[in-house]
PAGU-137470 format. One line per field, with one value per residue (C-alpha): residue in one letter; y, x, z; residue number from 1. Coordinates in steps of 0.25 Angstrom, whole numbers, m for minus. Each point is the difference from the previous one (the first is absolute). Example, Ala and Ser with C-alpha at 12.3 -4.5 7.8 and 13.67 -1.06 7.14 Angstrom:
! PAGU-137470
aa: a | s $
yy: m18 | 14 $
xx: 49 | 6 $
zz: 31 | m2 $
i: 1 | 2 $
***
This chain:
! PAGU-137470
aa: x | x | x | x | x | x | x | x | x | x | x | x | x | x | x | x | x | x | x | x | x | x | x | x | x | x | x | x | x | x | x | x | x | x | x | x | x | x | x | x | x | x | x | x | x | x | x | x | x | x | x | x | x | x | x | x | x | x | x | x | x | x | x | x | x | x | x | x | x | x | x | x | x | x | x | x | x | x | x | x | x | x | x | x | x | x | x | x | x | x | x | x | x | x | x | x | x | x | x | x | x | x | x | x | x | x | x | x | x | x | x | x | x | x | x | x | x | x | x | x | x | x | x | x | x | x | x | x | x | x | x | x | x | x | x | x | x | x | x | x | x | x | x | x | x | x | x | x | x | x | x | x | x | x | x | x | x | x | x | x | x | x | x | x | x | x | x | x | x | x | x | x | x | x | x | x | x | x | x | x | x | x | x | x | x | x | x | x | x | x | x | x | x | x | x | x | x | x | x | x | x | x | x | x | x | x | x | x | x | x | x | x | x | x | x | x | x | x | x | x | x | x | x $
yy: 1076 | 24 | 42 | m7 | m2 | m13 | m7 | m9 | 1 | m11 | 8 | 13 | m7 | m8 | 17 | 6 | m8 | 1 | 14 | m2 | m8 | 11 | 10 | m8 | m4 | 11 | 3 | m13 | m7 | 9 | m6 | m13 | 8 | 6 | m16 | m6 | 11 | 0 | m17 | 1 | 9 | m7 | m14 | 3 | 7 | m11 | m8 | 9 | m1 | m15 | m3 | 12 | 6 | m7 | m6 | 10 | 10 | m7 | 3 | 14 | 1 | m8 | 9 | 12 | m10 | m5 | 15 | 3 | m10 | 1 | 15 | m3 | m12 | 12 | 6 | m12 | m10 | m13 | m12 | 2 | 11 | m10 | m11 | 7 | 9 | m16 | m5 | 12 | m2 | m14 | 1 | 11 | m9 | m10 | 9 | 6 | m14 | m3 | 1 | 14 | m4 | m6 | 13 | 1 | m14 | 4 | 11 | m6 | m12 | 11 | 5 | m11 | m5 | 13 | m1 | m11 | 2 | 14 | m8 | m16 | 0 | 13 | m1 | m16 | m3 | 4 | 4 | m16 | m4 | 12 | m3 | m15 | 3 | 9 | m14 | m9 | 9 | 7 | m8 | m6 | 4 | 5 | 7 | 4 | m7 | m8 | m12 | m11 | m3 | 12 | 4 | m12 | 2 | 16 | m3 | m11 | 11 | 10 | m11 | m1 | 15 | m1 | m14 | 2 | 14 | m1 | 7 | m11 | m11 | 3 | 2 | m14 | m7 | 7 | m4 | m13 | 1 | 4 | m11 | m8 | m6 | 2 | m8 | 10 | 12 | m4 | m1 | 13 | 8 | m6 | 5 | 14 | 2 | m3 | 12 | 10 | 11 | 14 | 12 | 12 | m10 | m6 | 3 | m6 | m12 | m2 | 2 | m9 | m10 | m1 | m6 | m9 | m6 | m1 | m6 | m11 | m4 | 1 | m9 | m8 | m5 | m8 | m9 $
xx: m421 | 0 | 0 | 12 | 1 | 5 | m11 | 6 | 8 | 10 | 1 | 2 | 12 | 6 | 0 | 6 | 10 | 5 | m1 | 9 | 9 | 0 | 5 | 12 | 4 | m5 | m12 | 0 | m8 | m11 | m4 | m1 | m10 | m8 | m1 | m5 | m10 | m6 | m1 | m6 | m10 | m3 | 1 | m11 | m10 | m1 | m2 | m11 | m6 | 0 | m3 | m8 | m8 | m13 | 0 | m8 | 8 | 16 | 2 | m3 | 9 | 11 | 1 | 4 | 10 | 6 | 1 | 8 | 9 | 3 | 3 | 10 | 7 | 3 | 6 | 9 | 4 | 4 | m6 | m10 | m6 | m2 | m6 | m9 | m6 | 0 | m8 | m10 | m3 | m2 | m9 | m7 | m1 | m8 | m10 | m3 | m1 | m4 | 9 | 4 | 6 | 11 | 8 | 1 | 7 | 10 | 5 | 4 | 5 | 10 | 2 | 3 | 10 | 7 | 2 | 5 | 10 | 3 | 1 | m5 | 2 | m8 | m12 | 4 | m3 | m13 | 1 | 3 | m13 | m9 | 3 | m2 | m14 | m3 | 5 | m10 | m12 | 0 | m5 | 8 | 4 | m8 | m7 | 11 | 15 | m5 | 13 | m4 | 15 | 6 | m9 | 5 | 15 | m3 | m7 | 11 | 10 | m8 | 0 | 15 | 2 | m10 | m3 | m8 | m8 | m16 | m2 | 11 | m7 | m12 | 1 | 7 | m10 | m12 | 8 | 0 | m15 | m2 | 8 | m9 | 12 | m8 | 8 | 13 | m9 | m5 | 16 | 2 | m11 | 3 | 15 | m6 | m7 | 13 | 5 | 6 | m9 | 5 | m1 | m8 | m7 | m11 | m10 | 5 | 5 | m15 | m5 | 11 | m3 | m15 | 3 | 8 | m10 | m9 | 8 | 5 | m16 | m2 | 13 | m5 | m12 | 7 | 7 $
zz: m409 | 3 | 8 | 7 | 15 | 6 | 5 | 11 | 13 | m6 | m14 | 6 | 9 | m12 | m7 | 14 | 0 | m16 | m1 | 14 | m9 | m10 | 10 | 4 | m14 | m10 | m8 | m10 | 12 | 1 | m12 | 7 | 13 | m13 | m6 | 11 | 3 | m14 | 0 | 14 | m5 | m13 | 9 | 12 | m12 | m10 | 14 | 4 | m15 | m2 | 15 | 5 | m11 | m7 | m11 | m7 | 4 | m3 | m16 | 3 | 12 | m7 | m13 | 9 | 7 | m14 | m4 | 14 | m3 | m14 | 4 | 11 | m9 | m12 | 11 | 7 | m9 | 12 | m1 | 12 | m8 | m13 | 7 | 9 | m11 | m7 | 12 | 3 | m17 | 1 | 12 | m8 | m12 | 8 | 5 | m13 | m8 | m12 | m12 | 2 | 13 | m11 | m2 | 16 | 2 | m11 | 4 | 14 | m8 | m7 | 13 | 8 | m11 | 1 | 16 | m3 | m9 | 9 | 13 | 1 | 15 | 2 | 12 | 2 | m15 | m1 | m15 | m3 | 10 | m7 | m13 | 4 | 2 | m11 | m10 | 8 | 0 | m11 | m12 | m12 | m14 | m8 | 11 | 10 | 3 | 11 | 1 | 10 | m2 | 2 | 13 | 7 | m4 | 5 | 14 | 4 | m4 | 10 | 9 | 0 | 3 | 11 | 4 | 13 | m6 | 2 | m14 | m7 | 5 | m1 | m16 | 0 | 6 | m7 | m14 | 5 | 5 | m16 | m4 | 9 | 8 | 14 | 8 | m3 | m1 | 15 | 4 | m6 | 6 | 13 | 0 | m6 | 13 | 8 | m4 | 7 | 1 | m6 | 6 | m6 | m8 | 10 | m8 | m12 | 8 | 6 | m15 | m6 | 12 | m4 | m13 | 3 | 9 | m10 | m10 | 9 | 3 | m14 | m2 | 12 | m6 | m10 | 10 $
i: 1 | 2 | 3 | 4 | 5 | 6 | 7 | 8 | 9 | 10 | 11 | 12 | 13 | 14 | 15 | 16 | 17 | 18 | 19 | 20 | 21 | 22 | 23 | 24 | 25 | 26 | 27 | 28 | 29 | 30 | 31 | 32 | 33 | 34 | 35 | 36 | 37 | 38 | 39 | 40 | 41 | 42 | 43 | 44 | 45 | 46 | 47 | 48 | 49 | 50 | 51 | 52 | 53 | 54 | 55 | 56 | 57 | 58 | 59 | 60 | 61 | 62 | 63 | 64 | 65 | 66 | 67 | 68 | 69 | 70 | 71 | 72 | 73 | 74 | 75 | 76 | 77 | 78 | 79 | 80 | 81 | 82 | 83 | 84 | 85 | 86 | 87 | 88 | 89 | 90 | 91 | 92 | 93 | 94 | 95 | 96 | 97 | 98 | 99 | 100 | 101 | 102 | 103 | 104 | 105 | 106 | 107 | 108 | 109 | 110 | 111 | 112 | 113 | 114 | 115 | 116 | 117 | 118 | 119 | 120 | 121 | 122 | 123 | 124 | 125 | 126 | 127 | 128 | 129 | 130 | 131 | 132 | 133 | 134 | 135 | 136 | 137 | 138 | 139 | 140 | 141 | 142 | 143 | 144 | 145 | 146 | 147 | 148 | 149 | 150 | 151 | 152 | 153 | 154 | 155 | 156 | 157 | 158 | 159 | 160 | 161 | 162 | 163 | 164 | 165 | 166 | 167 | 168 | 169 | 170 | 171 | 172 | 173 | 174 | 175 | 176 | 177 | 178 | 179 | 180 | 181 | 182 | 183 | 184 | 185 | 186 | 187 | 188 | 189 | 190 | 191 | 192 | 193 | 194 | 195 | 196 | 197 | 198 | 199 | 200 | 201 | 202 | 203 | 204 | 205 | 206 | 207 | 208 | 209 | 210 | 211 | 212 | 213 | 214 | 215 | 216 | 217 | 218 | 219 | 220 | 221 | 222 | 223 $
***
């Protein structure tokens, strides 16, 4: 999705309490407070970006977001670092367009692959559903390495680390919308809107819930 100030009540009470972490158990944990600080931040401005900001104005806004990011992953090599900087260039990628949007999508591929060697389980698995989305959106060989196949094993491997999340399902049930499957895209959308909401991200949950409404009309329409 994001200088640094935590932007929510919930984040700056998720920080207060690791760095209190950190003081009962040493100064390794204050990485952890730092962590969830820096993704909080990245999280709620790639949401106010995509969201918030007009069209005309995102592929600006996004190229000083994607350098933010790549600035804090240099500097912290976790897996949360790798696929937020993967998901703030994809995003970026589809506001740019065209074929130079290409290179963008590539790296986060990269990047996605190497959170998921760091760390598969990292943020729920949202490496596996990002990447996922990458393979069914992007086009195929010789353009791009857009994999039908391998989107639908990466999304159902997202959904196995987080079966009830907004963002997994809603991939899967837009994959399936692409695969014109509407009946099990519908189901998908419908669980995705089930989801608990997560705090700190209302705004991208409001975003995120928007297209999935839109989808499932879209998918509706072919019942």
């Amino acid at each position: 999705m994001k200088k640094f100030s935590l932007n929510s009540i919930a984040a700056k009470k998720i920080a207060l309490k690791l760095i209190a972490f950190a003081a009962l158990t040493g100064f390794a944990a204050i990485g952890y407070a730092d962590e969830a600080a820096d993704i909080q931040t990245l999280q709620t401005r790639w949401a106010e970006i995509k969201y918030q900001t007009p069209e005309a104005d995102q592929e600006k806004a996004f190229v000083a977001l994607v350098a933010e990011a790549e600035k804090l992953r240099a500097a912290n090599t976790s897996a949360p670092y790798l696929i937020w900087e993967a998901i703030i260039r994809s995003t970026y990628a589809g506001a740019k367009g065209g074929l130079g949007a290409l290179d963008e999508v590539k790296q986060a591929k990269k990047l996605l692959e190497q959170a998921i060697k760091l760390d598969p389980a990292a943020m729920n698995g949202s490496a596996y559903t990002s990447l996922g989305s990458l393979y069914y959106q992007v086009p195929g060989w010789p353009v791009g390495f857009g994999d039908d196949k391998k989107a639908k094993e990466m999304l159902l491997k997202g959904l196995s680390y987080n079966p009830d999340g907004i963002d997994s399902n809603y991939f899967y049930g837009d994959y399936l919308l692409d695969q014109k499957n509407y009946q099990q895209a519908v189901a998908a959308f419908e669980k995705a809107l089930k989801a608990a909401p997560r705090p700190g991200r209302e705004s991208a949950d409001a975003g995120r819930k928007g297209e999935i409404e839109a989808a499932m009309a879209k998918a509706k329409k072919h019942l």
